[in-house]
Backbone as CSV, one residue per row, in Angstrom:
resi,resn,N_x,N_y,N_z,CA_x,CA_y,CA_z,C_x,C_y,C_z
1,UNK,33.112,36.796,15.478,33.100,35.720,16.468,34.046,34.599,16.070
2,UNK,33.906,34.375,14.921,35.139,32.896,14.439,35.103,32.746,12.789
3,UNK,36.191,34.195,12.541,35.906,34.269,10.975,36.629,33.182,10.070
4,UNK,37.379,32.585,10.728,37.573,31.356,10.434,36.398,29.996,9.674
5,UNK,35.818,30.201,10.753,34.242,29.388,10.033,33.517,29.616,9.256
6,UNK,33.440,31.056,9.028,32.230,32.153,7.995,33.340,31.708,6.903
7,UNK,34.714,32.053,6.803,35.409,31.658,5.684,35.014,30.542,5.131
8,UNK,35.060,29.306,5.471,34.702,27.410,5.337,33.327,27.456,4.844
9,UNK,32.306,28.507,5.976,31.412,28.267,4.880,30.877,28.951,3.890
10,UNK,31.676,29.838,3.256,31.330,30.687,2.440,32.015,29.870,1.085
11,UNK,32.978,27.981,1.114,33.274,27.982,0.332,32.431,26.766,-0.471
12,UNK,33.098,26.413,-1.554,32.085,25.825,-2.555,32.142,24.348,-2.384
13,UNK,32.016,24.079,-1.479,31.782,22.607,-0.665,31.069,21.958,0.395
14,UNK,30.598,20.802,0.516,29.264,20.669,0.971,29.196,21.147,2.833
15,UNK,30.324,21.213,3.299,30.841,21.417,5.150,31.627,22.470,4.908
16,UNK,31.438,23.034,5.812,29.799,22.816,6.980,28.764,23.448,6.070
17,UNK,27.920,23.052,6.377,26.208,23.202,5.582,25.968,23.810,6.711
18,UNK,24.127,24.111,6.302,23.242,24.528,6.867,23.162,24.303,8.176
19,UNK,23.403,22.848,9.100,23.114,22.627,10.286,24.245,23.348,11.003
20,UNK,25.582,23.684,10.650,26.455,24.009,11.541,26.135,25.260,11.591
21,UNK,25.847,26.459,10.276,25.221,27.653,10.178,24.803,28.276,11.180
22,UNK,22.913,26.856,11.404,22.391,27.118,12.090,22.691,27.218,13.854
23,UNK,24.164,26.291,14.029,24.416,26.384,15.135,25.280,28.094,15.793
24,UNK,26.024,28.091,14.640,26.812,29.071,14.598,25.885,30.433,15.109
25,UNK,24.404,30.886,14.150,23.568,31.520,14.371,22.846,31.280,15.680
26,UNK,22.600,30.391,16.242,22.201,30.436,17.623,23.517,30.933,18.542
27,UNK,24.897,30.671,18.934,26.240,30.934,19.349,25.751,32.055,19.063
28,UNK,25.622,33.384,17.832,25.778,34.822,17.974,24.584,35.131,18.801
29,UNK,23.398,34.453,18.696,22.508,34.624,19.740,22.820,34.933,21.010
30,UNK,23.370,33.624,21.505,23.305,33.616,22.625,24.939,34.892,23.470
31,UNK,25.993,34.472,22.622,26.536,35.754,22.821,25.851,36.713,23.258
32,UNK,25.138,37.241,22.715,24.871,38.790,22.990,23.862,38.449,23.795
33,UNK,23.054,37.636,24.381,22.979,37.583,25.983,23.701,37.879,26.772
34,UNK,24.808,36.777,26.431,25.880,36.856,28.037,26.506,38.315,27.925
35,UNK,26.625,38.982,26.751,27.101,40.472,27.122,26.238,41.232,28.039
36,UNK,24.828,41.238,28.037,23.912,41.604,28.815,24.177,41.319,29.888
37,UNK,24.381,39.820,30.181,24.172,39.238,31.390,25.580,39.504,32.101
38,UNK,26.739,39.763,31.412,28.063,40.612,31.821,27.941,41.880,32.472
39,UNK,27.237,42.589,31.733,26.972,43.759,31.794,26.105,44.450,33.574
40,UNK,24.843,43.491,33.449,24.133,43.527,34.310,25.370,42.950,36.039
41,UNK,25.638,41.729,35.409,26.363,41.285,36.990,27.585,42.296,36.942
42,UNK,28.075,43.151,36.766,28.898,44.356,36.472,28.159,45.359,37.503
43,UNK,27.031,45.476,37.746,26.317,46.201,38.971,26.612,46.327,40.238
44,UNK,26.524,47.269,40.605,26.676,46.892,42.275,25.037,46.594,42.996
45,UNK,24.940,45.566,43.106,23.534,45.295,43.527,23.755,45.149,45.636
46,UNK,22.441,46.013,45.416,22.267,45.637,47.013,21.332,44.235,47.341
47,UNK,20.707,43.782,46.823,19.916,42.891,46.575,20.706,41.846,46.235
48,UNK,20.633,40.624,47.445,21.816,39.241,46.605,20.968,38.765,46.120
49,UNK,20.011,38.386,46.032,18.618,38.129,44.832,19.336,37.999,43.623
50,UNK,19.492,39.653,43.743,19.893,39.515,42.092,20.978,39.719,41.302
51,UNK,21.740,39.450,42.482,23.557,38.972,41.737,23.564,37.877,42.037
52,UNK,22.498,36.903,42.876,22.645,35.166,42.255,21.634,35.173,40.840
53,UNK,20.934,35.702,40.868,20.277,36.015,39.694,20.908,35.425,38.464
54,UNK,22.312,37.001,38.122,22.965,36.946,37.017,24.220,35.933,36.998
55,UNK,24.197,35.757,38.236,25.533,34.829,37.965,25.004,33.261,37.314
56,UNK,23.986,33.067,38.395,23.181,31.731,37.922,23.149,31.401,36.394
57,UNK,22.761,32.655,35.398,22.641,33.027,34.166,23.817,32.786,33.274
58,UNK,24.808,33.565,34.154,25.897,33.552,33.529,26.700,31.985,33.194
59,UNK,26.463,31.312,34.322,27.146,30.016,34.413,26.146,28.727,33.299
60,UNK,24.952,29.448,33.420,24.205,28.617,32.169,24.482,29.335,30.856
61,UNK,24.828,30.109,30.339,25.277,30.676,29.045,26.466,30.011,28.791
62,UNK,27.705,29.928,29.542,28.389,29.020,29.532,28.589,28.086,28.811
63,UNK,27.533,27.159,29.590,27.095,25.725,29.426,26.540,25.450,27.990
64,UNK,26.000,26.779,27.973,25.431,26.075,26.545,26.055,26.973,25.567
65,UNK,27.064,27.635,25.917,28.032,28.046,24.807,29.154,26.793,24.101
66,UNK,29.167,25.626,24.918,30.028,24.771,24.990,29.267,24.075,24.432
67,UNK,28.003,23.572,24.302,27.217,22.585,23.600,26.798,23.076,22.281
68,UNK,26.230,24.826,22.204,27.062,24.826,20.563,27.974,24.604,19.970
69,UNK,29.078,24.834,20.506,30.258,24.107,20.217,30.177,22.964,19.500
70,UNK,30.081,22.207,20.291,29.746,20.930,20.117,28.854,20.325,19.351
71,UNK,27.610,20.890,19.149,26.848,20.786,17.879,26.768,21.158,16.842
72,UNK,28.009,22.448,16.980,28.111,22.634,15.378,29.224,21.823,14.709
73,UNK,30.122,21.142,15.476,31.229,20.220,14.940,30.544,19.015,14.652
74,UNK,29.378,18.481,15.734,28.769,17.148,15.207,27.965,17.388,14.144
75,UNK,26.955,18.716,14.017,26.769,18.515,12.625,27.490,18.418,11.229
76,UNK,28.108,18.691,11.902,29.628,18.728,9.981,29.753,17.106,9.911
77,UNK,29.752,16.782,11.299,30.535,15.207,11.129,29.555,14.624,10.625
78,UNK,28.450,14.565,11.030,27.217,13.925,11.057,26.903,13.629,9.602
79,UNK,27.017,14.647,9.012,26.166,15.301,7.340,27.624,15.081,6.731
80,UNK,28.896,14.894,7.184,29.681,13.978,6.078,29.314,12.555,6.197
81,UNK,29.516,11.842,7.344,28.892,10.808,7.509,27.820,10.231,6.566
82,UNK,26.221,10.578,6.811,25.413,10.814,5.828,25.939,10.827,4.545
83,UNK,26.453,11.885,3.850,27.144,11.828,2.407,28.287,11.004,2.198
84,UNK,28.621,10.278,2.458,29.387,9.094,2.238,29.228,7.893,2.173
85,UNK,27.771,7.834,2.661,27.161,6.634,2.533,26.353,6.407,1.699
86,UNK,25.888,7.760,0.953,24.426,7.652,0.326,25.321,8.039,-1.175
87,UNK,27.077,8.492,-1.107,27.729,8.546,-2.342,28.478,7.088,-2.763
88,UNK,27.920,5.900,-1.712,28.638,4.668,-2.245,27.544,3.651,-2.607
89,UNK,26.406,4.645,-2.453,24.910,3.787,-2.631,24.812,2.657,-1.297
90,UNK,25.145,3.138,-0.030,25.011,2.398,0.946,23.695,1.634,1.565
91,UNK,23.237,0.686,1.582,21.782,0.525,2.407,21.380,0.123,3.573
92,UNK,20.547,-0.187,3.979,20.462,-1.188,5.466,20.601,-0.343,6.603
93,UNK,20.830,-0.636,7.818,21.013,-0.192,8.842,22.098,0.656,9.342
94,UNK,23.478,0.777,8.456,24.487,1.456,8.142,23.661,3.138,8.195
95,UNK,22.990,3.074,6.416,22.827,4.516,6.094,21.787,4.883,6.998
96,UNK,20.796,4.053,7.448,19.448,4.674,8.296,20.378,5.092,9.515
97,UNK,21.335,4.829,10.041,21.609,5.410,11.644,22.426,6.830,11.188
98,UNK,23.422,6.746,9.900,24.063,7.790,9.247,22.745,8.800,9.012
99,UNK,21.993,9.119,8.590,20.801,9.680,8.496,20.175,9.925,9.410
100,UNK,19.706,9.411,10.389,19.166,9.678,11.696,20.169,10.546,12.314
101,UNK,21.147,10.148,12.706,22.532,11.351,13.030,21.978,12.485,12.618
102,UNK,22.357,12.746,11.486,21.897,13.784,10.789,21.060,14.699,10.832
103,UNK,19.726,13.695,11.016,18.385,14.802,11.609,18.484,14.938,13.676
104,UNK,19.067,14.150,13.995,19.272,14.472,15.214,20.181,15.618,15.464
105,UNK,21.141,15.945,15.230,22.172,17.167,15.241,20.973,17.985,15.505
106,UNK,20.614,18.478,14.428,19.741,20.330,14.443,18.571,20.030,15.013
107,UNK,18.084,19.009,15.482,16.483,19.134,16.263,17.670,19.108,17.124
108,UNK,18.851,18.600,17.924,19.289,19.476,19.348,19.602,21.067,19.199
109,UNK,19.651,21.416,18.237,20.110,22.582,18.070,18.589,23.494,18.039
110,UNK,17.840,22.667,17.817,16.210,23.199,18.163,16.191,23.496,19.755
111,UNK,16.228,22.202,20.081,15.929,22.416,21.455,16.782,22.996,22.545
112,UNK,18.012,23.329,21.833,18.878,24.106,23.179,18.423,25.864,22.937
113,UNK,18.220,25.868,21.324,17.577,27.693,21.219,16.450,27.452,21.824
114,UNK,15.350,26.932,22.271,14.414,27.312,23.133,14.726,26.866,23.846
115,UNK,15.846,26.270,24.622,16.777,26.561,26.538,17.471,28.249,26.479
116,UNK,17.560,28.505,25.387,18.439,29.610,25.284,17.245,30.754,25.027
117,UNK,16.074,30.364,24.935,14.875,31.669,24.433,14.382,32.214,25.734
118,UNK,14.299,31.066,26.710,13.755,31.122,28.016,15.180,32.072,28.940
119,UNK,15.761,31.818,28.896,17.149,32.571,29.671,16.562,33.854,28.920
120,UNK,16.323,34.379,27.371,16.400,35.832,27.013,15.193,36.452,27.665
121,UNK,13.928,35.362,27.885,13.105,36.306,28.708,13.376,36.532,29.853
122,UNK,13.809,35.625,30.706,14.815,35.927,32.139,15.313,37.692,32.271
123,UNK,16.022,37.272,31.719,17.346,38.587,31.268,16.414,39.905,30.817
124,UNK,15.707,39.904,30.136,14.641,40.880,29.545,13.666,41.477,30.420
125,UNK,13.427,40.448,31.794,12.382,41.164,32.710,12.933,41.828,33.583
126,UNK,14.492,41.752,33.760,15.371,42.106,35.077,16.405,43.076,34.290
127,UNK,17.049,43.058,32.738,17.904,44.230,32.866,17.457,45.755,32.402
128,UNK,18.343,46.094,32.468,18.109,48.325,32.544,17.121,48.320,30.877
129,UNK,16.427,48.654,30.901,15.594,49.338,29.649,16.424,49.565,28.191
130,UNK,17.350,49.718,28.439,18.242,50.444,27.141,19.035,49.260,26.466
131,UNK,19.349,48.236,27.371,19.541,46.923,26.463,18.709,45.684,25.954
132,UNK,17.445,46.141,26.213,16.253,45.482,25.562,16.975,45.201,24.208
133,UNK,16.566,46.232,23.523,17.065,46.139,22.201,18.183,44.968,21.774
134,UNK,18.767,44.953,22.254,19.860,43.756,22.250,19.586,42.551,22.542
135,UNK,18.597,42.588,23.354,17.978,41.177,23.613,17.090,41.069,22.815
136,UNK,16.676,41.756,21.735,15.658,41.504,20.962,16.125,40.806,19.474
137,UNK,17.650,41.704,19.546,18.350,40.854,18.141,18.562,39.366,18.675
138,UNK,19.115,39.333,19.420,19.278,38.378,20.087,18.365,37.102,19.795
139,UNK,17.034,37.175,20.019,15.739,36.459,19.848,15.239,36.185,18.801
140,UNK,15.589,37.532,17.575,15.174,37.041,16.001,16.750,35.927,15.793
141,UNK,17.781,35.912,16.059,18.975,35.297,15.636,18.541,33.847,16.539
142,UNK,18.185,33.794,17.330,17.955,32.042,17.934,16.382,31.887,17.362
143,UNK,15.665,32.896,17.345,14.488,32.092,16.253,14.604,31.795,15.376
144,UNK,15.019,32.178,14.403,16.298,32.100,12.965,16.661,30.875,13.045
145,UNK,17.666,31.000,13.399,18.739,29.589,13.780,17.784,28.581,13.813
146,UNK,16.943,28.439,14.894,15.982,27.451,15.106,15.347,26.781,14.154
147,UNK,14.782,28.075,13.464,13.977,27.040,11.951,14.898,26.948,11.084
148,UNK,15.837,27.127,10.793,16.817,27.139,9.724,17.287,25.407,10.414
149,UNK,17.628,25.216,11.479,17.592,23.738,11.616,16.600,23.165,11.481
150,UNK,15.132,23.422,11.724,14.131,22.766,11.272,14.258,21.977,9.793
151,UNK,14.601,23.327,8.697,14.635,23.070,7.510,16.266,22.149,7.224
152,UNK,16.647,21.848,7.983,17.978,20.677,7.733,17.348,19.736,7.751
153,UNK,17.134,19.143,8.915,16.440,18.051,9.589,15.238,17.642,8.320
154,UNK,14.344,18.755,8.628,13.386,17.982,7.353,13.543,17.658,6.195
155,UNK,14.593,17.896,5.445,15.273,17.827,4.155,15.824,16.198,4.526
156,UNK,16.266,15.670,5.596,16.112,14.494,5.822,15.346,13.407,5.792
157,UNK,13.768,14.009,5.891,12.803,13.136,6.374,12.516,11.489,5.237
158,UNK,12.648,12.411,3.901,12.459,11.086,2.648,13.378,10.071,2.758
159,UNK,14.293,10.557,3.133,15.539,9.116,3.645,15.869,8.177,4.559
160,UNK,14.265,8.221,5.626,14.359,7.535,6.626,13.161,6.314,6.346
161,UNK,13.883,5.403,6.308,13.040,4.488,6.031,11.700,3.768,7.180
162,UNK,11.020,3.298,6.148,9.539,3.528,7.563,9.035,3.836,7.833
163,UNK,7.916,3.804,7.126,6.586,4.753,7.599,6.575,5.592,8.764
164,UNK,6.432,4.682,9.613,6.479,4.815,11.281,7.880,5.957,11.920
165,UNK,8.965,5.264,11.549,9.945,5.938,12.096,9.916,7.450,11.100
166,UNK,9.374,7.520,9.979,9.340,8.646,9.491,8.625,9.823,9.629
167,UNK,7.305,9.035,10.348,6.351,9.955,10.975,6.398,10.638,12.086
168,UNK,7.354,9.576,12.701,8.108,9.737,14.138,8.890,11.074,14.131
169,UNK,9.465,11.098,13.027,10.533,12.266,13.206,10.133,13.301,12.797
170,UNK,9.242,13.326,11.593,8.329,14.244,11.405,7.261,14.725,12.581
171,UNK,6.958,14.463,13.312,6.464,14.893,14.362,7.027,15.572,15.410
172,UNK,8.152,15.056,15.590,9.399,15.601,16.537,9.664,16.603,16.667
173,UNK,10.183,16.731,15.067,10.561,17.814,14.528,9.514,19.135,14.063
174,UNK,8.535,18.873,13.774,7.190,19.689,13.640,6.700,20.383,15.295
175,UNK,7.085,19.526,16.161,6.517,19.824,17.095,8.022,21.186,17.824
176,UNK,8.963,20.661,17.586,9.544,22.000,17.480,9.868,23.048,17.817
177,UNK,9.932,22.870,15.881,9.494,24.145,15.241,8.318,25.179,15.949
178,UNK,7.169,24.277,15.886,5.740,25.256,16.486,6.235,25.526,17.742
179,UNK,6.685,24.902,18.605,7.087,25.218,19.848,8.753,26.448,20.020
180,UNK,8.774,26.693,19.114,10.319,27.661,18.589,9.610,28.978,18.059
181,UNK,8.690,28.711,17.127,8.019,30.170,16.822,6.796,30.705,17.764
182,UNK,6.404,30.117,18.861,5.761,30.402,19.747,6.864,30.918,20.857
183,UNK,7.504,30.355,21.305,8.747,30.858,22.258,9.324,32.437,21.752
184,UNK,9.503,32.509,20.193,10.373,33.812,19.747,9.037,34.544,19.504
185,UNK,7.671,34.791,19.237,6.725,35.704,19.615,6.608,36.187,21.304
186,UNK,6.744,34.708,21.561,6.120,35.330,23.289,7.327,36.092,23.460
187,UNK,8.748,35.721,23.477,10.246,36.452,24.198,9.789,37.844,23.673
188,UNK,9.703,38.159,22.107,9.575,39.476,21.632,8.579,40.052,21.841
189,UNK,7.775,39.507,21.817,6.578,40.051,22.727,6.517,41.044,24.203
190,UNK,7.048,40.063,25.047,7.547,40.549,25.986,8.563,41.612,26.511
191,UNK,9.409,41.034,25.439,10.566,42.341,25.685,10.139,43.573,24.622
192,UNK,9.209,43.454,23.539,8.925,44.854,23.188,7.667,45.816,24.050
193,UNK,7.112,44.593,24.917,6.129,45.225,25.916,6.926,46.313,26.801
194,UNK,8.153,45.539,27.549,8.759,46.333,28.464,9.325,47.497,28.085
195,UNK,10.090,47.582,26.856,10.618,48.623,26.125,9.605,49.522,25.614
196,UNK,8.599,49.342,25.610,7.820,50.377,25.135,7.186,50.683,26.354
197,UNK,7.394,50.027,27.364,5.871,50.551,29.135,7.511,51.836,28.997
198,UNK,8.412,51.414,29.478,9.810,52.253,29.524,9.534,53.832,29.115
199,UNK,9.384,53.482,27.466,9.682,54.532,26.636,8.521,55.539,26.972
200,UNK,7.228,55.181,26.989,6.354,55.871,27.253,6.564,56.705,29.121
201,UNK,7.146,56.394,29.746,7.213,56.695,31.468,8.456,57.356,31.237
202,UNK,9.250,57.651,30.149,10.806,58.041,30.075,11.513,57.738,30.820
203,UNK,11.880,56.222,31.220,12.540,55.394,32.146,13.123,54.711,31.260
204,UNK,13.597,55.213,30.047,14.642,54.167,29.411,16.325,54.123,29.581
205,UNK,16.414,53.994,30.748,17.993,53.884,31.349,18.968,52.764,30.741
């Protein structure tokens, strides 16, 4: 997908870290949706149902192919930011917003993989049986991703000053997470229901 980036971060320096990773890992996610969702509007459907269906789909994969984008560059910025302030012994209101940045990046990167979990059950109740499977990698790689930003973000939490605002984010962010590993049971759930009603009726087309 962009071996360019796997290079950067495979090297021995702090960027991109974990949060861009994690963005990167949601992006292969969601990829291999829109191949599905390629695949499927590739049909000749008699039903306009359901070639607004996939297109609808298609134009939101898009959208949020462009906002990973975008969140995996703000997390690099973000988490140098952060480390530049906390390497000059910075204090005050400076490093707390540099830090907040920081944990803000990957809780969005939380919340666009469960915008992006809900599209895989979409896609999972409507395409052919035989690309289940694909939507299933699909779902461990944005559940993945998901807590793997969890664990950025919270690696933040001791540096936010304030009881209050610390609990704040700890909650945020807790709430989630639980709401990310409930989303990637129910999606897989679901799509190993269908793949297996399939397999058993020998309707796996």
């Amino acid at each position: 997908m962009n071996a360019p980036f796997l290079d950067r971060l495979a090297q021995a320096r702090p960027d991109p870290g974990g949060g861009a990773a994690a963005a990167y890992s949601a992006a292969v996610g969601l990829a291999l949706l829109t191949k599905i969702i390629r695949l499927e509007k590739g049909r000749r459907y008699n039903d306009e149902q359901q070639a607004k269906f996939w297109d609808e789909q298609l134009a939101e994969t898009r959208r949020l192919t462009r906002i990973f984008q975008q969140l995996r560059q703000a997390d690099v910025e973000a988490y140098l930011t952060m480390a530049q302030a906390l390497s000059v012994r910075q204090q005050g209101a400076n490093l707390q917003k540099a830090v907040e940045k920081a944990t803000h990046c990957p809780w969005q990167i939380m919340e666009q993989a469960l915008v992006v979990l809900d599209l895989v059950a979409a896609a999972g109740a409507r395409c052919r049986h035989h690309l289940i499977s694909d939507l299933l990698v699909a779902t461990e790689l944005l559940g993945g991703a998901l807590q793997g930003a969890y664990h950025i973000a919270a690696a933040n939490l001791p540096l936010i000053n304030g009881e209050v605002r610390r609990k704040e984010w700890g909650a945020r962010l807790s709430q989630a997470s639980h709401q990310g590993l409930e989303a990637t049971l129910r999606v897989r759930s679901q799509l190993l229901a269908r793949f297996h009603a399939a397999l058993n009726s020998d309707r796996l087309d």
